[in-house]
C-alpha positions in Angstrom: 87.5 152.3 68.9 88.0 150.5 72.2 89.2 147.3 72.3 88.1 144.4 74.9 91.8 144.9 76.7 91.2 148.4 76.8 88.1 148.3 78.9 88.3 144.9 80.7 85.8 142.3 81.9 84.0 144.2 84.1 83.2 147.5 82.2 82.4 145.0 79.5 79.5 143.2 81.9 78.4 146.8 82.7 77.9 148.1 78.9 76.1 144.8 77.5 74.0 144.5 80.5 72.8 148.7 80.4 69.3 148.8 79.2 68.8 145.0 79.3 65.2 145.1 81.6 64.2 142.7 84.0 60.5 141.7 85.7 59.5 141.8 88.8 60.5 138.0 89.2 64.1 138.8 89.2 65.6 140.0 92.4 69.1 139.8 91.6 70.6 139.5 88.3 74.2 140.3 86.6 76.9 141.5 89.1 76.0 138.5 91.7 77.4 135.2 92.0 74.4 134.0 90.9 71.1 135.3 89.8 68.3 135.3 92.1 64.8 135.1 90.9 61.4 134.8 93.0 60.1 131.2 93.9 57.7 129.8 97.1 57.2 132.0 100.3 60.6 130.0 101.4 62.5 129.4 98.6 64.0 131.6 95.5 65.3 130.1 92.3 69.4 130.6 91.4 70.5 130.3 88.0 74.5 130.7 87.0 76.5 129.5 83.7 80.1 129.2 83.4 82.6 128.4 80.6 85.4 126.8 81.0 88.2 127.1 78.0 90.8 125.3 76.3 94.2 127.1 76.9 92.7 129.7 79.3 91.2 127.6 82.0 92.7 124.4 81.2 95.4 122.4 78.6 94.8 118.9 76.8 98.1 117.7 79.0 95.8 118.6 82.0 94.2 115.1 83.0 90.1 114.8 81.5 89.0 114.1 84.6 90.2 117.1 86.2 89.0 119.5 83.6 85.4 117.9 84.0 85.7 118.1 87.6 86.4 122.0 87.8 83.5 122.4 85.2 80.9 121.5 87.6 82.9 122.6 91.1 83.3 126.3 89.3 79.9 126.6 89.5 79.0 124.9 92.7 80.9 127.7 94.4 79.3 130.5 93.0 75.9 128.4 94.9 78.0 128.1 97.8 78.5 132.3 97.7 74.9 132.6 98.0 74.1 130.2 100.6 72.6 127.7 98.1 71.9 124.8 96.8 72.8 123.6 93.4 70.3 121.4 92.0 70.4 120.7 88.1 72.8 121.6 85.5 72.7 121.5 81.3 76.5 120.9 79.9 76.4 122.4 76.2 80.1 120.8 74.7 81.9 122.5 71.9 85.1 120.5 70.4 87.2 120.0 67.8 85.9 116.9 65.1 89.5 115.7 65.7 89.5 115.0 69.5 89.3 111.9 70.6 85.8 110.3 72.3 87.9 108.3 75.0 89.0 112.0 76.1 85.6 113.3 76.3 84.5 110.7 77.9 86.6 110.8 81.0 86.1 114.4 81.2 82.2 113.6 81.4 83.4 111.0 83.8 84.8 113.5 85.8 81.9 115.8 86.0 79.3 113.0 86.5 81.7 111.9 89.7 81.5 115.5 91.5 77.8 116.2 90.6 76.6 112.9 92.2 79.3 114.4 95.5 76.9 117.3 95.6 73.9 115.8 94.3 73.4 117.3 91.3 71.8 116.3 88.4 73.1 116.4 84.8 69.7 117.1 82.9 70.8 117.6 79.6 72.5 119.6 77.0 74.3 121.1 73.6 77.0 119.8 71.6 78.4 121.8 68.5 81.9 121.7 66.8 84.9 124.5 67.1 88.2 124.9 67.2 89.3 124.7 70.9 87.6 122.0 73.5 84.8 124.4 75.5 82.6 123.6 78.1 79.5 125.9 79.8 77.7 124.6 82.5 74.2 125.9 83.1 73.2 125.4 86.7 69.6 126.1 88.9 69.1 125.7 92.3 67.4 127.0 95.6 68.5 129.6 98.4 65.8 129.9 101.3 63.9 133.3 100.9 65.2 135.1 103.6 69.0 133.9 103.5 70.1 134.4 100.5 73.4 136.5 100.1 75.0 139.0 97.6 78.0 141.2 97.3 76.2 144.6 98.1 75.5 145.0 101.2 78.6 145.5 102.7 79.0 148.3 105.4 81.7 150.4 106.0 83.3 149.5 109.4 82.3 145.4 108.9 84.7 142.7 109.3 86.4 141.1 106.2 86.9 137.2 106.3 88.2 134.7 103.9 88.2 130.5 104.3 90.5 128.9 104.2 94.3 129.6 102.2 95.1 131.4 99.1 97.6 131.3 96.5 98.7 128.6 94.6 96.5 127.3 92.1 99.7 127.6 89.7 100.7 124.6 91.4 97.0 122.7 90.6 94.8 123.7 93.5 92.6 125.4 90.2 92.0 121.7 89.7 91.6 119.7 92.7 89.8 122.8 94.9 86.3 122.0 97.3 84.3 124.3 97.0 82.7 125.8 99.8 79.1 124.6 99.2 78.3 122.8 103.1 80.2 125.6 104.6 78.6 128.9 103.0 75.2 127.6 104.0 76.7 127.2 107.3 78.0 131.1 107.4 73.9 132.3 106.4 72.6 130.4 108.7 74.8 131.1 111.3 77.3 134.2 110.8 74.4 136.0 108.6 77.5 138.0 106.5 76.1 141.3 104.9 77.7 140.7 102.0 79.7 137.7 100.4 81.1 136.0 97.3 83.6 133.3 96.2 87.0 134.0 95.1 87.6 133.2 91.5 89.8 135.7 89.7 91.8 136.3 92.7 91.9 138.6 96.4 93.1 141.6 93.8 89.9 141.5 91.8 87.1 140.5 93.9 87.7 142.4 97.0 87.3 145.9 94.7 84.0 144.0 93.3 82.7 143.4 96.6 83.8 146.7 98.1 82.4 148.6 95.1 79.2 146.4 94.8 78.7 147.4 98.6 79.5 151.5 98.0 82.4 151.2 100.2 86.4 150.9 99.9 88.6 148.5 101.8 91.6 148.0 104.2 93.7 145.1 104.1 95.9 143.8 106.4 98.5 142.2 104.7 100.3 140.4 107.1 97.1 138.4 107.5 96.7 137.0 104.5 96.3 133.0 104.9 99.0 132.3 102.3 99.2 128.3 101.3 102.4 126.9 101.5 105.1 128.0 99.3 102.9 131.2 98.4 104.1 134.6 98.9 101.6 137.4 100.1 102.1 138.8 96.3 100.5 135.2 95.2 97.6 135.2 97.9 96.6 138.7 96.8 96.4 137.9 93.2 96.7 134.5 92.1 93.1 133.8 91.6 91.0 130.9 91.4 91.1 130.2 95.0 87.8 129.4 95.1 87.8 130.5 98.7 84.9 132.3 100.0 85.0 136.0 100.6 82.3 138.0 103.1 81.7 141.1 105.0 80.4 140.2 108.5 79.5 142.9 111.9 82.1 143.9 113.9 80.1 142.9 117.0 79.3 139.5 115.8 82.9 138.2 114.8 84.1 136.9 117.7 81.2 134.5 118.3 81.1 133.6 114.5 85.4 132.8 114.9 84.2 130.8 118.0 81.4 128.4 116.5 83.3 128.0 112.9 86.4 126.4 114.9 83.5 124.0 116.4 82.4 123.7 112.8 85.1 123.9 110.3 88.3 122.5 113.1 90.5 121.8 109.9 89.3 124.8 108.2 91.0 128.5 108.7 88.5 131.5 108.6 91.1 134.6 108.7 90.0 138.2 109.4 92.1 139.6 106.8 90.9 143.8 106.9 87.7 145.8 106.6 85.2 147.8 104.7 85.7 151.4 105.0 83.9 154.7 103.4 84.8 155.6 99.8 88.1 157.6 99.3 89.7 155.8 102.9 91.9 152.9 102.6 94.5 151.9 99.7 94.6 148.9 97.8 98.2 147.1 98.8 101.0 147.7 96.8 101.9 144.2 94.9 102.8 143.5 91.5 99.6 140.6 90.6 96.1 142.6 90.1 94.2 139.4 89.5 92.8 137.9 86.6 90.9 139.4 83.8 89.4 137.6 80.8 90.7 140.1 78.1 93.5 141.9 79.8 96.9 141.5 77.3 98.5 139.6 79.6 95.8 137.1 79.9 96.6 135.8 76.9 100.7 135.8 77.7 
């Protein structure tokens, strides 16, 4: 029988979700950043959740803070990948009967200090017992009707982009990232990207996702990747959790949308990095990191 690290995360999303049947309400569901379902004439609904683990996202030497910080700013980027706006969030809390409250506390301290930053509020929750400290954060928001973005409809021949830098979250940027929330609004209103999502589990993984989401392949140009300091292409390729936003925009509209983000964004790169192409063209580059996966073997070292 297959294991979870023979199939991987993503085949693993595909089989639970086959046969799972959804209303008319729901126009987006798994395989987005977020799911979209049907509101008011000019605004839809988004829903995400997202779990953040002891010893695979996080360890009890990182500060509380921190770790209550990325809880929330996880999940304000997958809102910022959809042009969105988060607006409430539940925090269910699963820990160990031996940790200490002062800990918990300041990693509630930490989430209820970037949640007021994007004006979010902490509604309610869970709490249960376990062995590892575990958070999941379930967030809703809004996304105006006719902006909101997903990862499918990519074209061949568009224009791939990426904010800012990648690589490096080895180093902490996992913990201390912004996400993109004020600035993907900014790219639906104004760049109107056929396709887009963030950057979690690194360049390696969610390019295919986007690529394949959209029916197409991809090119890179490596030489372009916007590499933080200290990184290596191999790192900004597959490090992950850059938290960087990723999009697919019209070859005719990039030069305009390069010329009104500097006006924007002037401390903020936006890096034309490749493009979509038809399936069988293009070749993924040839480095050694392939991203991060939940349940391959060497995600758990």
């Amino acid at each position: 029988m297959p294991t979870l690290a023979d199939i991987g995360e993503d085949n693993l999303i595909r089989k639970l979700m086959r046969g799972v049947k959804l209303d008319g309400d729901v126009i987006a569901g798994a395989g987005d950043d977020c799911a979209v379902v049907r509101g008011s004439k000019d605004e839809h609904t988004l829903l995400k959740t997202d779990a953040l683990v002891q010893d695979v996202h996080f360890t009890l030497e990182t500060p509380p803070k921190l770790i209550g910080r990325k809880a929330i700013a996880r999940v304000v980027s997958d809102f910022a990948a959809m042009g969105g706006t988060p607006r409430h969030a539940m925090i269910t809390l699963v820990a160990p009967p031996s940790m200490e409250v002062e800990f918990l506390s300041e990693v509630y301290r930490g989430m209820r200090t970037i949640a007021k930053e994007y004006g979010i509020n902490i509604v309610g929750g869970e709490t249960s017992r376990g062995l590892v400290l575990m958070l999941s954060i379930s967030m809703s928001g809004t996304v105006p009707s006719k902006r909101w973005l997903s990862r499918s409809e990519g074209k061949a021949g568009d224009v791939i982009l990426v904010t800012g830098r990648l690589g490096g979250s080895i180093h902490g940027k996992h913990l201390k990232f912004q996400p993109r929330l004020e600035e993907g609004r900014w790219l639906s209103e104004n760049a109107h990207p056929h396709a887009m999502m963030d950057i979690s589990d690194g360049l390696a993984k969610d390019l295919p996702r986007l690529a394949l989401a959209s029916g197409t392949h991809y090119q890179v140009n490596v030489a372009s990747l916007p590499c933080n300091p200290g990184c290596s292409f191999d790192q900004a390729w597959g490090d992950g959790e850059d938290y960087e936003l990723l999009l697919a925009v019209n070859p005719r509209s990039v030069k305009s949308l390069l010329q009104k983000w500097r006006e924007a964004f002037p401390k903020l790169p936006l890096t034309i990095i490749g493009k979509l192409v038809p399936p069988g063209e293009g070749r993924p580059p040839d480095f050694e990191s392939t991203g991060w996966d939940h349940f391959a073997l060497s995600a758990d070292g």
